[in-house]
DOVEXPA-86706 format. One record per residue (C-alpha): residue in one letter; x negated, y, z negated; residue number from 1. Coordinates in nm, 2 decimals, decimal comma. Layout:
<rs>
r resn=A&xx=X&yy=Y&zz=Z&resi=NUM
...
</rs>
This chain:
<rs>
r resn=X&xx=-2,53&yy=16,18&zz=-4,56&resi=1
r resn=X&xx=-2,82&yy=16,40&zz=-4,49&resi=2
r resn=X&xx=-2,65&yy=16,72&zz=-4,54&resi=3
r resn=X&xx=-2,56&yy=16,56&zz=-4,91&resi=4
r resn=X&xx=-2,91&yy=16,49&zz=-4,98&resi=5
r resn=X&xx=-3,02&yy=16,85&zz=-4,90&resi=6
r resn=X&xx=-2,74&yy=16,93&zz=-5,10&resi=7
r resn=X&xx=-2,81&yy=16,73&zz=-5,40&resi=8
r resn=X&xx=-3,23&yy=16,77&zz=-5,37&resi=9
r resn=X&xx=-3,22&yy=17,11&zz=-5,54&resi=10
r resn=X&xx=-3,02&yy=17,04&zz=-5,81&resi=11
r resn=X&xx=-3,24&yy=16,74&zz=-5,89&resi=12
r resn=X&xx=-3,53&yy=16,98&zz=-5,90&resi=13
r resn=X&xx=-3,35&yy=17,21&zz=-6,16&resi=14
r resn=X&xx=-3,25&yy=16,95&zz=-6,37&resi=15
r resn=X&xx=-3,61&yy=16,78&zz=-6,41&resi=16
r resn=X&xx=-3,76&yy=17,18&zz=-6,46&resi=17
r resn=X&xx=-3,53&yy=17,23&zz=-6,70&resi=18
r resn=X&xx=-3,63&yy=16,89&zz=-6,85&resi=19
r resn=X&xx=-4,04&yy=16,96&zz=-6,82&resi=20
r resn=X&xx=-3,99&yy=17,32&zz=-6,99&resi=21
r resn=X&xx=-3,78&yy=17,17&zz=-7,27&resi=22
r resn=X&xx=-4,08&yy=16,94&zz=-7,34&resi=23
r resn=X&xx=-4,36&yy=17,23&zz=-7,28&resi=24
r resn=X&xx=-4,12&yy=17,41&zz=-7,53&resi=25
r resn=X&xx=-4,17&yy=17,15&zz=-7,79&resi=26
r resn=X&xx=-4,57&yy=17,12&zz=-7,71&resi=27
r resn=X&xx=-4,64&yy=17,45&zz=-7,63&resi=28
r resn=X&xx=-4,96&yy=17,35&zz=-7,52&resi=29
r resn=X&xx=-4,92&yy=17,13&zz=-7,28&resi=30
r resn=X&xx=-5,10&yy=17,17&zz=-6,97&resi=31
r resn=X&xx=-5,04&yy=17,02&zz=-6,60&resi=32
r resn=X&xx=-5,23&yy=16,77&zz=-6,42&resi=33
r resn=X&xx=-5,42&yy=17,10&zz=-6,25&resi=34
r resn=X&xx=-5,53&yy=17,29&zz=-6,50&resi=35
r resn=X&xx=-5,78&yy=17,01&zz=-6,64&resi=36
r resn=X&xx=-6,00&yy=16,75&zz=-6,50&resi=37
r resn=X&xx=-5,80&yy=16,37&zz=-6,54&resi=38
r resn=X&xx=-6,02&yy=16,28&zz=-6,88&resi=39
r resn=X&xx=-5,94&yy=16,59&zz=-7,01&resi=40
r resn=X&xx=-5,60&yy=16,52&zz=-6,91&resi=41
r resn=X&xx=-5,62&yy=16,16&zz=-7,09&resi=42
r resn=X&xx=-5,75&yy=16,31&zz=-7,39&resi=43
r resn=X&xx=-5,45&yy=16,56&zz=-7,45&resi=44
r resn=X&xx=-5,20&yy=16,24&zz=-7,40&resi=45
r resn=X&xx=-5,37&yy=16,08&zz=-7,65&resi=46
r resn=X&xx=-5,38&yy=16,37&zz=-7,92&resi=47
r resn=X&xx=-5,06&yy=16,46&zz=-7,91&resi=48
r resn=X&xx=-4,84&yy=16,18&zz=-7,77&resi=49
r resn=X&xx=-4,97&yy=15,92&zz=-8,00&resi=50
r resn=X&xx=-4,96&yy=16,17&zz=-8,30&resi=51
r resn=X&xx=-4,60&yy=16,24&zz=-8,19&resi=52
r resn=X&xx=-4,49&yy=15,89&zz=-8,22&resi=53
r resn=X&xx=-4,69&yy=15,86&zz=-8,56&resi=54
r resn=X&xx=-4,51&yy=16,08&zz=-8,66&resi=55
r resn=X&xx=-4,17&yy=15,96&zz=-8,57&resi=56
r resn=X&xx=-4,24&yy=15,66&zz=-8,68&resi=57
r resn=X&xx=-4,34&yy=15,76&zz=-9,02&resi=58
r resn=X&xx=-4,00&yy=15,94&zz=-9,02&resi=59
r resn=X&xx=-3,76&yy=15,62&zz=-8,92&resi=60
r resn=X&xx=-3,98&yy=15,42&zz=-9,21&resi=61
r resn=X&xx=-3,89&yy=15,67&zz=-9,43&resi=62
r resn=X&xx=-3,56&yy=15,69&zz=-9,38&resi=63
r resn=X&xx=-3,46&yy=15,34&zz=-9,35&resi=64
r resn=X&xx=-3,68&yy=15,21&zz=-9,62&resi=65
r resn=X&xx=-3,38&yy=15,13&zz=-9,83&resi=66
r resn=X&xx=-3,25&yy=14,79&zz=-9,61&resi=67
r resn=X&xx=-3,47&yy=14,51&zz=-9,52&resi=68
r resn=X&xx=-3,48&yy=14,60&zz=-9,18&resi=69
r resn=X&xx=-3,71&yy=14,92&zz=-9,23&resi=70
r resn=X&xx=-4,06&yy=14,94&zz=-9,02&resi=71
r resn=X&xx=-4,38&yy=15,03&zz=-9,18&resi=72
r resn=X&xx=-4,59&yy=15,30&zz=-8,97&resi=73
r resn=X&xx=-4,82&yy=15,30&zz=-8,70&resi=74
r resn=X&xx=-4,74&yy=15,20&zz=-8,30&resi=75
r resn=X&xx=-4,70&yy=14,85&zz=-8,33&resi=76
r resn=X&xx=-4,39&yy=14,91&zz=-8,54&resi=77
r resn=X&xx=-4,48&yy=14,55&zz=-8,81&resi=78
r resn=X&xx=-4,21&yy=14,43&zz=-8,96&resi=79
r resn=X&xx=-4,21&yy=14,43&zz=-9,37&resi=80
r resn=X&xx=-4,16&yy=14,05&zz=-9,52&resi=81
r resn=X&xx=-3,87&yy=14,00&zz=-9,64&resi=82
r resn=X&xx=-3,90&yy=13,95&zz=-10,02&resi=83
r resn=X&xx=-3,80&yy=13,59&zz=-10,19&resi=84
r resn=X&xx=-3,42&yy=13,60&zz=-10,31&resi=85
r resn=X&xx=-3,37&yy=13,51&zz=-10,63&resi=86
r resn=X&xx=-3,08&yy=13,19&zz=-10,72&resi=87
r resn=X&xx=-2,78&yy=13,48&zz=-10,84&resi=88
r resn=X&xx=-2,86&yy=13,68&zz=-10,50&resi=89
r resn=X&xx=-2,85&yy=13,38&zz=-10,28&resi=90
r resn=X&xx=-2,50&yy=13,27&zz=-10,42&resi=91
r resn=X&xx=-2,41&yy=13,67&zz=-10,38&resi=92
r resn=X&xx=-2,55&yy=13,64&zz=-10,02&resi=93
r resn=X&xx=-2,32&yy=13,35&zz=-9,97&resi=94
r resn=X&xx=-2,01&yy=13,45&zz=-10,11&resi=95
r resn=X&xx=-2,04&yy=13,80&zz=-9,88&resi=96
r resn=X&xx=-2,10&yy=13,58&zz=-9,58&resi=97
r resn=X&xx=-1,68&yy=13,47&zz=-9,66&resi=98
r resn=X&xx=-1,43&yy=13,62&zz=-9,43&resi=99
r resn=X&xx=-1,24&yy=13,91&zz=-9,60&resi=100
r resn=X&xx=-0,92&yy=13,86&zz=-9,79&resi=101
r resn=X&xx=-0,67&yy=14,03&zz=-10,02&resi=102
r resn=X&xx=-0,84&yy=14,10&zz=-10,31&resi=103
r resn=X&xx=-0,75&yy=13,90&zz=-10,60&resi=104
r resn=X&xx=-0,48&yy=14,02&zz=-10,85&resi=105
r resn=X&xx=-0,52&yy=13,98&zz=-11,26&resi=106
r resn=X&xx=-0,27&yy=13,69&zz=-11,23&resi=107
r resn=X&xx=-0,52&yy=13,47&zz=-10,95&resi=108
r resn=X&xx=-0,81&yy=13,55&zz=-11,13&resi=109
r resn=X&xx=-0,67&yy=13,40&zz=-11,44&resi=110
r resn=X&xx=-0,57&yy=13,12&zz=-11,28&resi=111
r resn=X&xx=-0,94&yy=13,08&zz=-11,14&resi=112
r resn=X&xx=-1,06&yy=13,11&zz=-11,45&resi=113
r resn=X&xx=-0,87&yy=12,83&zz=-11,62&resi=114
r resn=X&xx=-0,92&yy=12,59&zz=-11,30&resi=115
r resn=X&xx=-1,30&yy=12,64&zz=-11,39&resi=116
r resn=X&xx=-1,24&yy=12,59&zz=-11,74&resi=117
r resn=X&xx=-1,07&yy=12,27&zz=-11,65&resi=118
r resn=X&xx=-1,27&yy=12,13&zz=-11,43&resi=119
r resn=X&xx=-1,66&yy=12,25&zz=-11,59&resi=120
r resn=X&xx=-1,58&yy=12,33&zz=-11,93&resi=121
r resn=X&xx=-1,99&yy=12,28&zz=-12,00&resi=122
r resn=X&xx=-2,23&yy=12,54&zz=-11,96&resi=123
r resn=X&xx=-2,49&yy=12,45&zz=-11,72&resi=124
r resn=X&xx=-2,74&yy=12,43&zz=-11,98&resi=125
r resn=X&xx=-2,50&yy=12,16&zz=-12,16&resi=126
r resn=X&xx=-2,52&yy=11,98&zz=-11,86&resi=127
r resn=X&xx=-2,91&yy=11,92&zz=-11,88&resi=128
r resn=X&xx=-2,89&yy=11,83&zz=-12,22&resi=129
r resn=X&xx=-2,61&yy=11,58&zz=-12,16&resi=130
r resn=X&xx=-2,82&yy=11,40&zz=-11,86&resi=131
r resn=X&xx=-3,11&yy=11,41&zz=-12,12&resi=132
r resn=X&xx=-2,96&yy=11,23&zz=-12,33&resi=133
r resn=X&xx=-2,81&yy=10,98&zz=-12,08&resi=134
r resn=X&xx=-3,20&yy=10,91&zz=-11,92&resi=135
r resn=X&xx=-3,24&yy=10,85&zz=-12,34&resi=136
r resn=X&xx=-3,00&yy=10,60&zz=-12,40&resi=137
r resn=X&xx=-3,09&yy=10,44&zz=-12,07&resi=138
r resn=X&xx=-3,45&yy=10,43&zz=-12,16&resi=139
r resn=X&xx=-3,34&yy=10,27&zz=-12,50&resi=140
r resn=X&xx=-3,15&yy=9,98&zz=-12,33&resi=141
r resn=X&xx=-3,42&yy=9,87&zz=-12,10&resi=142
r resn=X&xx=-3,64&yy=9,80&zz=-12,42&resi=143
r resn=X&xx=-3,64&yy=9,43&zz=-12,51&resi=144
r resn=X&xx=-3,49&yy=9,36&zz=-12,86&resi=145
r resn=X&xx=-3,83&yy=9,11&zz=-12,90&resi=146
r resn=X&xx=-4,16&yy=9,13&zz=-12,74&resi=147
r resn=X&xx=-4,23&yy=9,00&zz=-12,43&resi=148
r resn=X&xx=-4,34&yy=8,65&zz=-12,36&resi=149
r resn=X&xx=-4,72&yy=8,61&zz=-12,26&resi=150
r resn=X&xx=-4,72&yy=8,46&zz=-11,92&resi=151
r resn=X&xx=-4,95&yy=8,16&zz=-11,89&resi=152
r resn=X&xx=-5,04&yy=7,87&zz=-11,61&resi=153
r resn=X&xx=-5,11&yy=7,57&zz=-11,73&resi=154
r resn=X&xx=-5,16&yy=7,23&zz=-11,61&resi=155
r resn=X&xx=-4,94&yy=6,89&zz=-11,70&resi=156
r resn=X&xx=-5,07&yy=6,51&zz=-11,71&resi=157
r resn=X&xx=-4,72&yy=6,34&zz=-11,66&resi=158
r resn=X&xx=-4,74&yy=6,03&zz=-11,85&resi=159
r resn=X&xx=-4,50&yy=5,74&zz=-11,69&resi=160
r resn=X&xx=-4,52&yy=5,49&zz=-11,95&resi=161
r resn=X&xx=-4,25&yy=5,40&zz=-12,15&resi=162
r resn=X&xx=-4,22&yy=5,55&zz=-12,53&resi=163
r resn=X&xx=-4,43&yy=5,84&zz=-12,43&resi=164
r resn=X&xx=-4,26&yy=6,19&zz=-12,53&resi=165
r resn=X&xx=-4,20&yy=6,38&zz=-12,17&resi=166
r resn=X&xx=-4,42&yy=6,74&zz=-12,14&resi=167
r resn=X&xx=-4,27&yy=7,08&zz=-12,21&resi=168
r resn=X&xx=-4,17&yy=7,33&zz=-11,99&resi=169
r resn=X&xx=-4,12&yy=7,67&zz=-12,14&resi=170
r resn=X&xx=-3,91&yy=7,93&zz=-11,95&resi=171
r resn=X&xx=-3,78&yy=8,29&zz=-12,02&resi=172
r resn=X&xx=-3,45&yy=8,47&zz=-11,90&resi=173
r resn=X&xx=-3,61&yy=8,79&zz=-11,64&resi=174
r resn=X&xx=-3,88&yy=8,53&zz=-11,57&resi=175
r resn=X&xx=-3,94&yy=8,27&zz=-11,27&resi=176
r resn=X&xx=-4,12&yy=7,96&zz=-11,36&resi=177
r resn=X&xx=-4,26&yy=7,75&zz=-11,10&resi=178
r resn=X&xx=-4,32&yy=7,40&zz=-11,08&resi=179
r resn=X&xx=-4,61&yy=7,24&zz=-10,84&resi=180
r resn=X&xx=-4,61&yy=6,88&zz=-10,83&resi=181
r resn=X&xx=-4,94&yy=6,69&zz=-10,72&resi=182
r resn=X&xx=-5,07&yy=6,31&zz=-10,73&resi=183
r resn=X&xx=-5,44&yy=6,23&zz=-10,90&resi=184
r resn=X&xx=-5,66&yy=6,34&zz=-10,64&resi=185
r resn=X&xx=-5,43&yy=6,69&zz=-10,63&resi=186
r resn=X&xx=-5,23&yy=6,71&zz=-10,30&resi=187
r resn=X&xx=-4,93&yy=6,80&zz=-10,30&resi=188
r resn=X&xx=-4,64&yy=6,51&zz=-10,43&resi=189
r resn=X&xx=-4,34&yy=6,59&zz=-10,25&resi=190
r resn=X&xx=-4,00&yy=6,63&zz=-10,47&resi=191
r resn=X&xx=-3,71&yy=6,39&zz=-10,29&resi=192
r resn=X&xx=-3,46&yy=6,46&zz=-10,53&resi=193
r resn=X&xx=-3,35&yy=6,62&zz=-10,89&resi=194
r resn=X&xx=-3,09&yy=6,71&zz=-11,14&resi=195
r resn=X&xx=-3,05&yy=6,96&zz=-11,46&resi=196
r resn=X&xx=-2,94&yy=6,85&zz=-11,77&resi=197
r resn=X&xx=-2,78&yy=7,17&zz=-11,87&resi=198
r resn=X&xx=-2,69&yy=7,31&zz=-11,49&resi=199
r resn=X&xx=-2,53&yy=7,66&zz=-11,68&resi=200
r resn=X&xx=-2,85&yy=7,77&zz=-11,91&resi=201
r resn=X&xx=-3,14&yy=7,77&zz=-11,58&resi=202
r resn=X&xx=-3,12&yy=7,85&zz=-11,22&resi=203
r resn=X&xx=-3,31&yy=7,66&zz=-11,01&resi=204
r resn=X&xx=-3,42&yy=7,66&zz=-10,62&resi=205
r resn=X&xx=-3,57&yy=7,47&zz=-10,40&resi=206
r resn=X&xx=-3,60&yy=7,46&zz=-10,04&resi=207
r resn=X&xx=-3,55&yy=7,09&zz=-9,97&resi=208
r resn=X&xx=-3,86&yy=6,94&zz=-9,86&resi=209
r resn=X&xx=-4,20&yy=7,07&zz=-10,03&resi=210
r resn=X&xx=-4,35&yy=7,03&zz=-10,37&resi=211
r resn=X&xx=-4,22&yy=7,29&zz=-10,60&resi=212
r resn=X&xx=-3,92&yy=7,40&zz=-10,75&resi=213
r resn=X&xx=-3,86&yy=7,76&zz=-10,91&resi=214
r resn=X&xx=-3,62&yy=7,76&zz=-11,25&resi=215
r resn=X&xx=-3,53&yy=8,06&zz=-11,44&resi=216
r resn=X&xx=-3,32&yy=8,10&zz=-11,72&resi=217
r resn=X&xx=-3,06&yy=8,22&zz=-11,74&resi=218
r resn=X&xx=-2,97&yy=8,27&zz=-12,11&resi=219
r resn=X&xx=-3,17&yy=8,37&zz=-12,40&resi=220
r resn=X&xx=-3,19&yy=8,06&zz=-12,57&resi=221
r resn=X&xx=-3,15&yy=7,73&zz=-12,45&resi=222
r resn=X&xx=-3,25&yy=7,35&zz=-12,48&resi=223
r resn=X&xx=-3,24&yy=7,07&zz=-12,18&resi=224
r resn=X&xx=-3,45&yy=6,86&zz=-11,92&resi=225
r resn=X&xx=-3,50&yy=6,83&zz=-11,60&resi=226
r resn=X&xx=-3,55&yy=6,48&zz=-11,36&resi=227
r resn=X&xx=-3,72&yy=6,49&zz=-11,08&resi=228
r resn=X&xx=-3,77&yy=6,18&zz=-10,84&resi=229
r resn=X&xx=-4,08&yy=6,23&zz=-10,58&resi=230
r resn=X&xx=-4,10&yy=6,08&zz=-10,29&resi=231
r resn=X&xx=-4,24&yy=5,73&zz=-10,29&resi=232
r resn=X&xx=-4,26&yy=5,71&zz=-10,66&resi=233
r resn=X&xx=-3,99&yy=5,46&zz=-10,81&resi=234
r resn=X&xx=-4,01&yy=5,62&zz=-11,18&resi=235
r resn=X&xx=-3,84&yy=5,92&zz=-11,23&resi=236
r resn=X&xx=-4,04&yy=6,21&zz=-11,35&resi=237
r resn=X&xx=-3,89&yy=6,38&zz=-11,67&resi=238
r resn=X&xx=-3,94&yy=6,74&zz=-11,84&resi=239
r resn=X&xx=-3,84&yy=6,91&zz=-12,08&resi=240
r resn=X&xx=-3,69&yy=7,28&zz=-12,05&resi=241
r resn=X&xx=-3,74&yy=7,53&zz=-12,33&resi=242
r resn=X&xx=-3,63&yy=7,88&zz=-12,33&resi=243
r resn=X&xx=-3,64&yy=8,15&zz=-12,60&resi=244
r resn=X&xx=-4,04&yy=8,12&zz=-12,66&resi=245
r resn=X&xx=-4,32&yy=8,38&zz=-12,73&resi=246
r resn=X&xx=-4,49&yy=8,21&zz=-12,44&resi=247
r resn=X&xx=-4,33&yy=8,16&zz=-12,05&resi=248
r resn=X&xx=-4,49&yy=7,93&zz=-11,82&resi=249
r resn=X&xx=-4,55&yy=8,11&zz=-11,50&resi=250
r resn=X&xx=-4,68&yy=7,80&zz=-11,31&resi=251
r resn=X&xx=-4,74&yy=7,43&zz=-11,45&resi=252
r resn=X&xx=-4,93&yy=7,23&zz=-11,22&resi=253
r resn=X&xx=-4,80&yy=6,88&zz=-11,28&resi=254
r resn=X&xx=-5,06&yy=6,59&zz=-11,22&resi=255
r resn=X&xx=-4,85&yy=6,27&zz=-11,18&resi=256
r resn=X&xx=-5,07&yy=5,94&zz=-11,21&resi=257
r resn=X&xx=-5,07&yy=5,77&zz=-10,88&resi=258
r resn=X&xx=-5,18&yy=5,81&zz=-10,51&resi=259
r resn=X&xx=-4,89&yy=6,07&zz=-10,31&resi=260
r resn=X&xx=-4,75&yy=6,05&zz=-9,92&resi=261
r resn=X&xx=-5,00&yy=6,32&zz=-9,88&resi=262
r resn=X&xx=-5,34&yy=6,24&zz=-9,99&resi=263
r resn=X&xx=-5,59&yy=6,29&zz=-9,73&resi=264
r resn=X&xx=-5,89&yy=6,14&zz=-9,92&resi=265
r resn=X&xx=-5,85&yy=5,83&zz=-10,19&resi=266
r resn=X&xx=-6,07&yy=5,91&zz=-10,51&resi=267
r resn=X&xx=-6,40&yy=5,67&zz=-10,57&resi=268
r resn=X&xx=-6,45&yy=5,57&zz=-10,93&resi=269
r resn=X&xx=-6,20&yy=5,40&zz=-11,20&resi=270
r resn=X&xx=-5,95&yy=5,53&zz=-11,38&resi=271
r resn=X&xx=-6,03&yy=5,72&zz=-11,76&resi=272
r resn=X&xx=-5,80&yy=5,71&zz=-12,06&resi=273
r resn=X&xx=-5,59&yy=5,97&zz=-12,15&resi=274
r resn=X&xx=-5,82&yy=6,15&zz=-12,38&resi=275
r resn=X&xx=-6,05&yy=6,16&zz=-12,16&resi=276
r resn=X&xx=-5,77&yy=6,31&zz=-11,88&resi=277
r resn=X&xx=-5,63&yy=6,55&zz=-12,13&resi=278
r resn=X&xx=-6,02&yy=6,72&zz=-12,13&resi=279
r resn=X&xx=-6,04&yy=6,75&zz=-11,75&resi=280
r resn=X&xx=-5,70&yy=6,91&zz=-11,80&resi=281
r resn=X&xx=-5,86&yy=7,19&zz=-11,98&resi=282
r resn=X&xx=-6,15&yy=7,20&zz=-11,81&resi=283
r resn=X&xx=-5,91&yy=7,29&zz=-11,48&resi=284
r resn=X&xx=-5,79&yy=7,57&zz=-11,68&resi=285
r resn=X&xx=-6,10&yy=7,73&zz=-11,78&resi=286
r resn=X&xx=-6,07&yy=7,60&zz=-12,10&resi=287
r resn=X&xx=-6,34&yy=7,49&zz=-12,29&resi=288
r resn=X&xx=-6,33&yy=7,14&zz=-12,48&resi=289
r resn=X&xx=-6,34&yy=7,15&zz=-12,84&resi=290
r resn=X&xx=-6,71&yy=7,17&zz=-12,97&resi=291
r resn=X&xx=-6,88&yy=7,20&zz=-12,63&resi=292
r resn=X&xx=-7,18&yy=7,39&zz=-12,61&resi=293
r resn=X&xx=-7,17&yy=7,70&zz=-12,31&resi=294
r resn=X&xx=-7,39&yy=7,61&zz=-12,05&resi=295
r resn=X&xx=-7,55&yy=7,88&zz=-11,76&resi=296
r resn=X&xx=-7,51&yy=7,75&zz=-11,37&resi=297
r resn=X&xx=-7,76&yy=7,88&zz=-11,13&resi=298
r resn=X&xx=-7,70&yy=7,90&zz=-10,75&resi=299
r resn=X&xx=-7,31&yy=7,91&zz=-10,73&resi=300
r resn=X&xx=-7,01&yy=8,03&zz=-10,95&resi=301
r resn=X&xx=-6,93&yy=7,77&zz=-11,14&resi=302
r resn=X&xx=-6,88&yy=7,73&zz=-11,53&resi=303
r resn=X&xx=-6,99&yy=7,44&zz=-11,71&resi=304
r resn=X&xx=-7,01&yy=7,25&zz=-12,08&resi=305
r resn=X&xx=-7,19&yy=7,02&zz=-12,29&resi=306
r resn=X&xx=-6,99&yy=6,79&zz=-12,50&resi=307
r resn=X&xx=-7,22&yy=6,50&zz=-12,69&resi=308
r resn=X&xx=-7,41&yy=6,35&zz=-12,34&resi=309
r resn=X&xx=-7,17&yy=6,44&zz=-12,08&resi=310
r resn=X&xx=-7,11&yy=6,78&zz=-11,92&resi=311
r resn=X&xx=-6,77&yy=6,92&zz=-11,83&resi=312
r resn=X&xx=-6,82&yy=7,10&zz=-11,48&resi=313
r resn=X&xx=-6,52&yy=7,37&zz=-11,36&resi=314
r resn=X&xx=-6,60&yy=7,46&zz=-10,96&resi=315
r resn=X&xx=-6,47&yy=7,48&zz=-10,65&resi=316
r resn=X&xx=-6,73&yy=7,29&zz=-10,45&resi=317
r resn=X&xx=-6,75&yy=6,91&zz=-10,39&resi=318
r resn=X&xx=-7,02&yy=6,74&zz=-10,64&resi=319
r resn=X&xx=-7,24&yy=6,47&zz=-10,44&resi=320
r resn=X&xx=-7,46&yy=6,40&zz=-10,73&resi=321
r resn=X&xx=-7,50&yy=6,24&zz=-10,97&resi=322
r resn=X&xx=-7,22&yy=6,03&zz=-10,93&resi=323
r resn=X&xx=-6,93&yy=6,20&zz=-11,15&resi=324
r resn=X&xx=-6,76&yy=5,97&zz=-11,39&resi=325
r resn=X&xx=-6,41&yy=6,17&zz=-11,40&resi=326
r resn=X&xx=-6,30&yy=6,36&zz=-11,22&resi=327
r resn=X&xx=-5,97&yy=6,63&zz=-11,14&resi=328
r resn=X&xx=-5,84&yy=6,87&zz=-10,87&resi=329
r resn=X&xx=-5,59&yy=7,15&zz=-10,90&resi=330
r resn=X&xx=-5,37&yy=7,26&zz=-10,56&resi=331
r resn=X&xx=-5,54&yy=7,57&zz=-10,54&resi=332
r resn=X&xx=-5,84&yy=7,38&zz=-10,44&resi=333
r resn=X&xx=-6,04&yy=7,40&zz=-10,82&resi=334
r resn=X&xx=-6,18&yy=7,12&zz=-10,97&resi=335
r resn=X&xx=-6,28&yy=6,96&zz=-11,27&resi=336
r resn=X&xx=-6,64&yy=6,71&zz=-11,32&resi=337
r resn=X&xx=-6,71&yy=6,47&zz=-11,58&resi=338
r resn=X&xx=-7,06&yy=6,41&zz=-11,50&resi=339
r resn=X&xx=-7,37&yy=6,30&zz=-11,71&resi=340
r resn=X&xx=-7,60&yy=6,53&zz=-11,90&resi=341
r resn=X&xx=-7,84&yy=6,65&zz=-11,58&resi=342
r resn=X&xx=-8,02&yy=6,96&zz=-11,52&resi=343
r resn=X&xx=-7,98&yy=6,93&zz=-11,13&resi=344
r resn=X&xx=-7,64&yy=6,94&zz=-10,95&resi=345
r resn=X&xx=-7,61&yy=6,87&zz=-10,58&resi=346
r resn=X&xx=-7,29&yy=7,00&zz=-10,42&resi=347
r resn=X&xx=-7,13&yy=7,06&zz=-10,10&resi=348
r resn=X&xx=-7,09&yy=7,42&zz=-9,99&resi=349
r resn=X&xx=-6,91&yy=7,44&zz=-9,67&resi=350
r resn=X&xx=-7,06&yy=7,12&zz=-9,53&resi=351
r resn=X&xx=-7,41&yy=7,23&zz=-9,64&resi=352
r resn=X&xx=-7,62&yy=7,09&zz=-9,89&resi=353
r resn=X&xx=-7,69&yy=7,30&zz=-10,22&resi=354
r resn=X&xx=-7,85&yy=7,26&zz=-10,53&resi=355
r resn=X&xx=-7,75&yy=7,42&zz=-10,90&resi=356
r resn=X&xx=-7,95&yy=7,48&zz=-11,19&resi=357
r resn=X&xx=-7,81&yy=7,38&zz=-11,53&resi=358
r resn=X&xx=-7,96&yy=7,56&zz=-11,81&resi=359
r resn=X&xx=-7,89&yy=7,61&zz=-12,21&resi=360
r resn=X&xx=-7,93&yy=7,29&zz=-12,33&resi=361
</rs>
């Protein structure tokens, strides 16, 4: 083993001479570690082996600068971004990406052709148009042939005697109507039974135990009532059902006269006609009695109006004087005053005494 080594040493030697003199043939300069101190030494490698790889590398960018995968110049050898494909080369792209094949003969490619003709005889800008005009007719269709209703809440007095005429209730087909039942003092009346006069013109729902029924409509136009027995209450409660109108009640709150199961409090005072009823009514809806005079509440938000020598008072808080003489209560918790003409108004605000100004007489 050591007599191949000795044996193999010198040609080793020759073959890394031959090597060295082939690169001091292509820098002819080049010195040895001896012949110059080691910065001297540094500074050579730098001159000429950097500038020999510039070089080089100038020379592979310019040559492969045709493909995508060229290199720009320099040592760090940064790739070149790839440009954005356009739609026609990414198709090309994928259809080269397909295993090869026979290519096709005159007689395939005809019979390409026609498939294609067959099967997307429109040009793809035809195609556009067409769904165009599809999102058009669509559009058209969803337009209502009339206006729509106005939506409105409003509030009922249900009058139990007999010969009265029962209220209306006016529904719309695409709209839900829904139907709050409350005693005088405005707690909720709950509904122990009902039926529909005309079950196929209105859909109705109700979940069995609470106060309020939801009806739609189902057709356009249509006539028929509605009888509802609360619980408690021995006289049926009738309504009318109107569809088809430039007006849809969106909620009806419907006072019924009488005390409920679920009245907490019992009201203090007697009982007012129904003129005098059919004012508070408005007066819960923010609306203002005919003739009244707008009047300016101080200390809470309230709205108020004076009628001849009473004053119509819309809040939310309880009145504790002067003594009101009617008096009105919606399920959302708003209510309705007849009191006498006054300039002072003492309320309860959260348990709390508090005092309102009434000005603009």
């Amino acid at each position: 083993m050591v007599k191949w080594a000795y044996k193999v040493a010198p040609l080793f030697l020759i073959m890394m001479g031959a090597a060295t003199g082939g690169y001091a043939q292509q820098n002819s300069a080049a010195p040895t570690s001896q012949q110059m101190s080691p910065s001297q030494f540094q500074e050579w490698i730098k001159k000429n082996i950097t500038n020999g790889d510039q070089s080089a590398a100038d020379q592979g960018s310019v040559s492969s600068s045709s493909n995508d995968n060229s290199y720009t110049g320099g040592s760090n050898y940064a790739r070149k971004p790839r440009p954005p494909m356009t739609f026609e080369q990414e198709q090309q792209a994928m259809q080269d990406t397909a295993p090869p094949g026979p290519v096709p003969d005159a007689d395939s490619t005809a019979a390409f052709n026609a498939l294609l003709q067959q099967n997307m005889p429109l040009a793809p800008q035809q195609v556009v148009q067409l769904r165009q005009q599809i999102d058009v007719a669509q559009r058209a269709a969803a337009v209502p042939a009339n206006i729509p209703p106005k939506p409105v809440s409003t509030t009922l007095m249900v009058n139990l005697a007999p010969g009265t005429t029962p209220p209306a209730v006016r529904l719309a087909q695409g709209y839900v109507s829904s139907l709050v039942f409350v005693d005088s003092t405005g707690s909720p009346w709950p509904i122990a039974a009902f039926d529909i006069g005309n079950p196929k013109a209105v859909n109705i729902q109700w979940d069995g135990k609470s106060n309020i029924l939801l009806i739609q409509a189902v057709s356009p136009y249509s006539d028929g009532d509605i009888v509802v027995r609360l619980v408690g209450l021995p006289t049926p409660v009738t309504l009318e059902l109107v569809s088809g109108q430039r007006v849809v009640d969106y909620r009806v709150d419907i006072h019924v006269s009488g005390i409920g199961p679920n009245t907490k409090e019992l009201p203090i005072g007697t009982a007012l006609p129904n003129s005098a009823n059919q004012l508070l009514l408005g007066v819960l809806d923010g609306v203002a009695p005919a003739g009244s005079k707008t009047l300016n509440v101080m200390g809470a938000d309230c709205q108020a109006w004076l009628l001849g020598e009473k004053i119509y008072l819309r809040t939310r808080l309880t009145v504790l004087s002067p003594g009101w003489i009617g008096k009105m209560v919606s399920p959302d918790g708003m209510q309705a005053y007849e009191l006498p003409k006054t300039s002072s108004v003492l309320v309860s605000r959260y348990g709390e005494p508090a005092e309102l100004k009434i000005e603009g007489f």
